[in-house]
C-alpha positions as CSV (number, residue, x, y, z in Angstrom):
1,X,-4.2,-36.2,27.3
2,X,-3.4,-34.5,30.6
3,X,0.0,-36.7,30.9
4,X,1.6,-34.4,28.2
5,X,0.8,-31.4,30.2
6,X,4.8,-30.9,31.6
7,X,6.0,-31.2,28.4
8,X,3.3,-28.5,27.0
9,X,4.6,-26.2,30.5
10,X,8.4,-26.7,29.5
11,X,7.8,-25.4,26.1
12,X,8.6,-28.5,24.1
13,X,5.0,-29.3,22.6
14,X,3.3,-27.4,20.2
15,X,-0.3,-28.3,19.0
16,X,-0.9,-27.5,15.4
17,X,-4.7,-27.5,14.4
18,X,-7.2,-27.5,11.3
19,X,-4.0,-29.0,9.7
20,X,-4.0,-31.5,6.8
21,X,-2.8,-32.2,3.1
22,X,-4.4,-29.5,0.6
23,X,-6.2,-31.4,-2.0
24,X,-6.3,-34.5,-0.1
25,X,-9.5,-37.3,-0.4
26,X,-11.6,-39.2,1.7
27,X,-9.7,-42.4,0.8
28,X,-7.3,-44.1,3.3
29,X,-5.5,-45.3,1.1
30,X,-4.8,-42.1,-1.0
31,X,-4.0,-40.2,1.7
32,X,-1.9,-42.5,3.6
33,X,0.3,-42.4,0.8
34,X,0.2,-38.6,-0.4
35,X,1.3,-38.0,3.6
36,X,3.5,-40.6,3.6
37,X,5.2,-39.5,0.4
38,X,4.9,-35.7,0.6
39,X,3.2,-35.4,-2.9
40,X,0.1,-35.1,-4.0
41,X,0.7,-37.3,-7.0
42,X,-1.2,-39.0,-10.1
43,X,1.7,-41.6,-10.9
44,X,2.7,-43.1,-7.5
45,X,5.9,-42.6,-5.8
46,X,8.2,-45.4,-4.2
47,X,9.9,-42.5,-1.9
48,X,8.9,-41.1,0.9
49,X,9.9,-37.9,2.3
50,X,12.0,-39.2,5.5
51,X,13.4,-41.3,3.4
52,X,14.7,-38.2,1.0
53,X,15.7,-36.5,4.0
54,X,18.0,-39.1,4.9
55,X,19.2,-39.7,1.1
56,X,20.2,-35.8,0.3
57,X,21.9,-35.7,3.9
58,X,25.6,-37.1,4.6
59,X,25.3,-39.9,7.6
60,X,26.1,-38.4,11.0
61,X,28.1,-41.3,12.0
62,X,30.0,-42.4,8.5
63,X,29.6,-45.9,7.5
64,X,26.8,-46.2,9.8
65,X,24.2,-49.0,8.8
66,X,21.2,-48.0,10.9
67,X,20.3,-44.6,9.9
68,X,16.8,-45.0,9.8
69,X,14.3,-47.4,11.8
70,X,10.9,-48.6,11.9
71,X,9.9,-49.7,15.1
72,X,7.3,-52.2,13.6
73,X,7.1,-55.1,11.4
74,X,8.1,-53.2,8.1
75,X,9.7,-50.3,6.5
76,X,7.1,-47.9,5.8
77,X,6.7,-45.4,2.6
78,X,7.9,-42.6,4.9
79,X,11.4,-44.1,4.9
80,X,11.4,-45.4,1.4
81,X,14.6,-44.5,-0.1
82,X,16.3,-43.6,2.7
83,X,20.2,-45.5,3.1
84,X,20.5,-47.6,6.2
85,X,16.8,-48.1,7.4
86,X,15.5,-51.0,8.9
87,X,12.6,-52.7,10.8
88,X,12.7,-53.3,14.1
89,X,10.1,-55.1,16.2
90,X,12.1,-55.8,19.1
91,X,15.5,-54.3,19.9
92,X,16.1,-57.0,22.6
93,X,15.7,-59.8,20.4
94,X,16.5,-59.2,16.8
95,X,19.1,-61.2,15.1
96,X,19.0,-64.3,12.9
97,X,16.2,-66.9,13.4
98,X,16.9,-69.7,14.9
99,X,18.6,-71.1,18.5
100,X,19.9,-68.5,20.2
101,X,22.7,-70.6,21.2
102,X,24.4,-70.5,17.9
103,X,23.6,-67.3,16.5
104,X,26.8,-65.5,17.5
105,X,28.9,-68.2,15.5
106,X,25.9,-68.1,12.7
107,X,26.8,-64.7,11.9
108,X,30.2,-65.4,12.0
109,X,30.2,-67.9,9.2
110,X,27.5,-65.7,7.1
111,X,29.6,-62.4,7.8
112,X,32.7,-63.9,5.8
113,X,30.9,-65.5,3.6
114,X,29.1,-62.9,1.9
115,X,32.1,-60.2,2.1
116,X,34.1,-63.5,-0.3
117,X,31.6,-62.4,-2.7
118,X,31.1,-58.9,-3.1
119,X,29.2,-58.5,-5.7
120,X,27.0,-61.0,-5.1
121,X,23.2,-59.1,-4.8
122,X,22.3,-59.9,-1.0
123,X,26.2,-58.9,-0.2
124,X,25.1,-55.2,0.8
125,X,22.0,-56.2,2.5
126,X,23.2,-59.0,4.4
127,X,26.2,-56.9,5.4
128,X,24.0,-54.3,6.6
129,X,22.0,-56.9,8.8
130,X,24.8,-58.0,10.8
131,X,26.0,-54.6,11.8
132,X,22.4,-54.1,12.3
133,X,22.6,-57.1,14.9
134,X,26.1,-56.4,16.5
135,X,25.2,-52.6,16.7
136,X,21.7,-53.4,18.7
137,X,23.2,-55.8,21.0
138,X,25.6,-53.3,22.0
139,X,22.5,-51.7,23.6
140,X,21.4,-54.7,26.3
141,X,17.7,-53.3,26.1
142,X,16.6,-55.9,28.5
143,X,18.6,-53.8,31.7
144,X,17.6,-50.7,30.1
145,X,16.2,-47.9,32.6
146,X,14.2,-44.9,31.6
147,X,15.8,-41.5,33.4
148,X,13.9,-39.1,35.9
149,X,11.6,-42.1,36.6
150,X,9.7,-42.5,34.0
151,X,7.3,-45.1,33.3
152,X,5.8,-46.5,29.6
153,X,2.8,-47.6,29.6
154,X,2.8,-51.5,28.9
155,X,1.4,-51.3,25.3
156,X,2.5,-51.8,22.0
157,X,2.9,-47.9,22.0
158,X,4.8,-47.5,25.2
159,X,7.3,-50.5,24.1
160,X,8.1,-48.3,20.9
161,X,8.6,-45.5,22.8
162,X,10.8,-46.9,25.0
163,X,13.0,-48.3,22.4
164,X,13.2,-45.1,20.7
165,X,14.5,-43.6,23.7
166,X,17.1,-46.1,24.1
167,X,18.2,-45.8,20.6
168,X,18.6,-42.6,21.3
169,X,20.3,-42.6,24.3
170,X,22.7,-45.2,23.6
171,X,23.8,-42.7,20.3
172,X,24.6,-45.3,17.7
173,X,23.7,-43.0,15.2
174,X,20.3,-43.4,14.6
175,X,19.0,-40.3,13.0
176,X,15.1,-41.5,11.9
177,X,12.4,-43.4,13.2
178,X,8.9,-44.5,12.4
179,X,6.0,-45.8,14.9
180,X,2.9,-46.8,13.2
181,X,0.3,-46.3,15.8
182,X,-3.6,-48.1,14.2
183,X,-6.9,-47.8,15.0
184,X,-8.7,-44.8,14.7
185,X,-10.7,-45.8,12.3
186,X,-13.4,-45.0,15.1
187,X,-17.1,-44.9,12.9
188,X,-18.4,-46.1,16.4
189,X,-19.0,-46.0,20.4
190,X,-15.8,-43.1,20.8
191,X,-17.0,-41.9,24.2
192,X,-15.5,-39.5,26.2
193,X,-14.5,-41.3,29.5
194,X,-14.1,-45.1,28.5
195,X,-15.0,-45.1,24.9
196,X,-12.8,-46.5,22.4
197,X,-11.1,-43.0,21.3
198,X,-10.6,-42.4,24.8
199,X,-8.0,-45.4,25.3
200,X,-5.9,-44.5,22.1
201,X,-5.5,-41.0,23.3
202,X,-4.5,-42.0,27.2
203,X,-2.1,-44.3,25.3
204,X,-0.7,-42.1,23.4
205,X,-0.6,-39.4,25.7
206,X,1.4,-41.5,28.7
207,X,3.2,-42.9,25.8
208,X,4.5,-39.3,24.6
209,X,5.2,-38.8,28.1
210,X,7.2,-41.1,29.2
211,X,9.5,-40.5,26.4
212,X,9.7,-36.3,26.9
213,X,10.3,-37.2,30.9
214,X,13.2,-39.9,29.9
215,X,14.9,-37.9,27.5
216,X,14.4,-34.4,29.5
217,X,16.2,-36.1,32.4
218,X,19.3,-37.8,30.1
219,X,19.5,-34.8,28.6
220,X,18.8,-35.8,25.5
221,X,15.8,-33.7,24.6
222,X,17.4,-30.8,22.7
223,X,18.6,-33.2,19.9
224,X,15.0,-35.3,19.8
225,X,12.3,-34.4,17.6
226,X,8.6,-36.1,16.9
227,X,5.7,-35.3,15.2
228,X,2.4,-37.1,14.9
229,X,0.0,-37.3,12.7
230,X,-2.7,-39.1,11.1
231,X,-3.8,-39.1,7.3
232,X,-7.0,-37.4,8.3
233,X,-8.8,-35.7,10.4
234,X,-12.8,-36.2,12.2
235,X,-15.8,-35.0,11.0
236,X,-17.3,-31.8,13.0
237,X,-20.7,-34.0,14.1
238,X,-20.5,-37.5,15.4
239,X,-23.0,-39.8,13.8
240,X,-25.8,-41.4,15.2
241,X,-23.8,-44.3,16.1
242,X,-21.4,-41.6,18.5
243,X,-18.5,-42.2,16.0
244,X,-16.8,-39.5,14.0
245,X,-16.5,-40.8,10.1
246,X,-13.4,-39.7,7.7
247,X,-12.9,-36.3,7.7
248,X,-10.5,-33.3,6.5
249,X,-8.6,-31.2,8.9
250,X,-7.0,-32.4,12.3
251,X,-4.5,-31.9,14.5
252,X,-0.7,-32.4,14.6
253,X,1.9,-32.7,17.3
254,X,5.3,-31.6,17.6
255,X,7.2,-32.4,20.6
256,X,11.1,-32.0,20.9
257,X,14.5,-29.3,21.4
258,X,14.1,-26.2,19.6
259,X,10.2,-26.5,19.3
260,X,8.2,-23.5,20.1
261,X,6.2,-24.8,22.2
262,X,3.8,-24.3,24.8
263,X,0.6,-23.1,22.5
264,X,-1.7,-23.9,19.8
265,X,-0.7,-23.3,16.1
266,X,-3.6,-22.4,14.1
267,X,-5.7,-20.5,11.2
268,X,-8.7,-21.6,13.0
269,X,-11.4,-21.8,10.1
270,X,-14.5,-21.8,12.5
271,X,-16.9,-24.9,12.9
272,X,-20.1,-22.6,11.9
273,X,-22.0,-25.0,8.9
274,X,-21.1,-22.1,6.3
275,X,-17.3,-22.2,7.5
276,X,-17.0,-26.3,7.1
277,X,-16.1,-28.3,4.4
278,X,-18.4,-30.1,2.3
279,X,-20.7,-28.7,4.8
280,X,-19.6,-31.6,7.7
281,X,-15.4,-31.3,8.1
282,X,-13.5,-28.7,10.2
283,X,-11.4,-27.4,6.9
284,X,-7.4,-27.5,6.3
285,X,-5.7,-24.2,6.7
286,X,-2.2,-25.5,7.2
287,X,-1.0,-28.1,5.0
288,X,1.5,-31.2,7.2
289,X,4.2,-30.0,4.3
290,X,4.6,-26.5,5.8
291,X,5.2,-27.8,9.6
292,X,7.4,-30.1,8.4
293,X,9.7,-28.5,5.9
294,X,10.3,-25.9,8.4
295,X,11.7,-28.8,10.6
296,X,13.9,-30.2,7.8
297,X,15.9,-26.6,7.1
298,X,16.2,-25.3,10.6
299,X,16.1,-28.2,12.8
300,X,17.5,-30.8,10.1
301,X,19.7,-28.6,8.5
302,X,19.0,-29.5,5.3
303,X,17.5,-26.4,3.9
304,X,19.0,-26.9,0.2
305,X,17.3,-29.7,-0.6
306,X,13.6,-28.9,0.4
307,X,12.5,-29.1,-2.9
308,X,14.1,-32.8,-3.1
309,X,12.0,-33.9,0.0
310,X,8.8,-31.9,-0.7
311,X,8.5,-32.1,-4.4
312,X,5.8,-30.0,-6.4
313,X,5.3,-27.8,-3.4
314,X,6.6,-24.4,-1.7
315,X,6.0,-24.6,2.1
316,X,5.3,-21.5,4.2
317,X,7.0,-21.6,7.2
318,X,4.9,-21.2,10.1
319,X,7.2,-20.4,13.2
320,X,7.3,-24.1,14.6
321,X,10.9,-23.5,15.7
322,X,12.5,-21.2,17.9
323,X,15.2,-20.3,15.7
């Protein structure tokens, strides 16, 4: 992870480790959702906790359809609930189906039609689609060049990361995004120079870095923030086949304006066999919630309605932020 070392140097990366969800299982699927959502819960929730953040906040831009985006093929749980959020594949390309050659006068038969009937139940959402389409447009992705040099890598990864710095340097008022980053489900064959694990962290890494060294030099990386992180962590002792199974703990990024940056965050519970848990996982000793409801009252403003975002739960605020 070496690419992500000038971003670490300037102060706007912090590491947070032995971090998880208190309570949390060995399922995927549980825990996928309890992270996405913010609760632990017994009765599932359609919410997630972006999603909440963006529904008890007023839009930054007012009347602005795209307040939210996943940069993938669907809106995940995180953003749940949230007005104004879309999936987004491909900024250069989206708009209706169909021959390009007629989609500008498409819309402009749809547009009218739908605003003749109000109240009809797609009215809203097909609204919201065009101005999705004639906001993105206004971007011209395709002639879009990254500042201070920087390159993406030419992955899935990289191309997210690159539209989410457009996006954000073209300031159409997106305030959220999502990247949905698979396969680490790595039972097997991780190595430490070439092995499978390897690859997703180099990606990931360049990735990251290509975005701090684009934004830095537009000057947009005071009013950028992203975290990472996964639904669980590795187990402290690879198996026989050199993979690490599900585990508890992990680790967290946090990369942005305003971040204290430049160290590693942790309660570090030791790896000694009496110190793990369940005698085989590194143990949580910082719950996600904490790290990021300090980032939704003093980075997001939106300190009154923590308990609206992270239901069922009291964060401890853990000096993320500089202020």
């Amino acid at each position: 992870m070496a690419p992500l070392l000038d971003a670490y140097a300037a102060g706007h990366l912090l590491f947070v480790h032995a971090t998880g969800m208190m309570g949390s299982s060995r399922s995927h699927f549980d825990n996928q959702r309890w992270t996405e959502t913010g609760v632990i819960e017994t009765i599932p929730m359609g919410t997630g906790w972006l999603g909440r953040q963006l529904a008890t906040t007023s839009a930054v831009r007012p009347g602005n359809t795209m307040r939210g985006v996943s940069l993938g093929q669907a809106v995940p749980l995180t953003l749940a609930g949230g007005p104004g959020t879309s999936a987004v594949t491909n900024i250069a390309t989206y708009g209706l189906d169909g021959s390009s050659a007629t989609q500008t006068s498409r819309a402009g038969v749809l547009g009218p039609a739908y605003a003749a009937d109000a109240n009809h139940l797609l009215a809203t959402s097909a609204q919201a689609i065009l101005d999705t389409i004639t906001l993105l447009k206004k971007i011209h992705f395709d002639a879009y060049v990254p500042a201070g040099g920087a390159i993406y890598p030419n992955s899935e990864l990289g191309f997210a990361f690159k539209s989410a710095a457009a996006l954000i340097r073209s300031d159409v008022g997106v305030e959220a995004m999502t990247i949905d980053f698979g396969g680490w489900d790595t039972h097997a064959g991780e190595g430490t120079n070439g092995g499978y694990m390897y690859f997703l962290m180099q990606d990931l890494a360049s990735s990251m870095a290509a975005y701090h060294k684009d934004l830095a030099a537009a000057n947009k990386i005071n009013s950028s923030l992203t975290t990472v992180m996964s639904e669980f962590g590795r187990t402290a002792h690879e198996n026989a086949s050199g993979g690490t199974d599900h585990g508890s703990a992990g680790a967290m990024l946090v990369m942005g304006g305003g971040v204290n940056g430049g160290k590693v965050l942790s309660q570090w519970p030791g790896l000694a066999p009496a110190k793990l848990q369940d005698a085989q996982d590194l143990k949580i000793t910082i719950d996600y919630r904490d790290i990021l409801a300090e980032l939704v009252a003093k980075r997001l403003d939106n300190a009154t309605n923590l308990q609206t975002v992270f239901p069922e739960y009291t964060p401890t605020f853990r000096g993320v932020t500089v202020a």
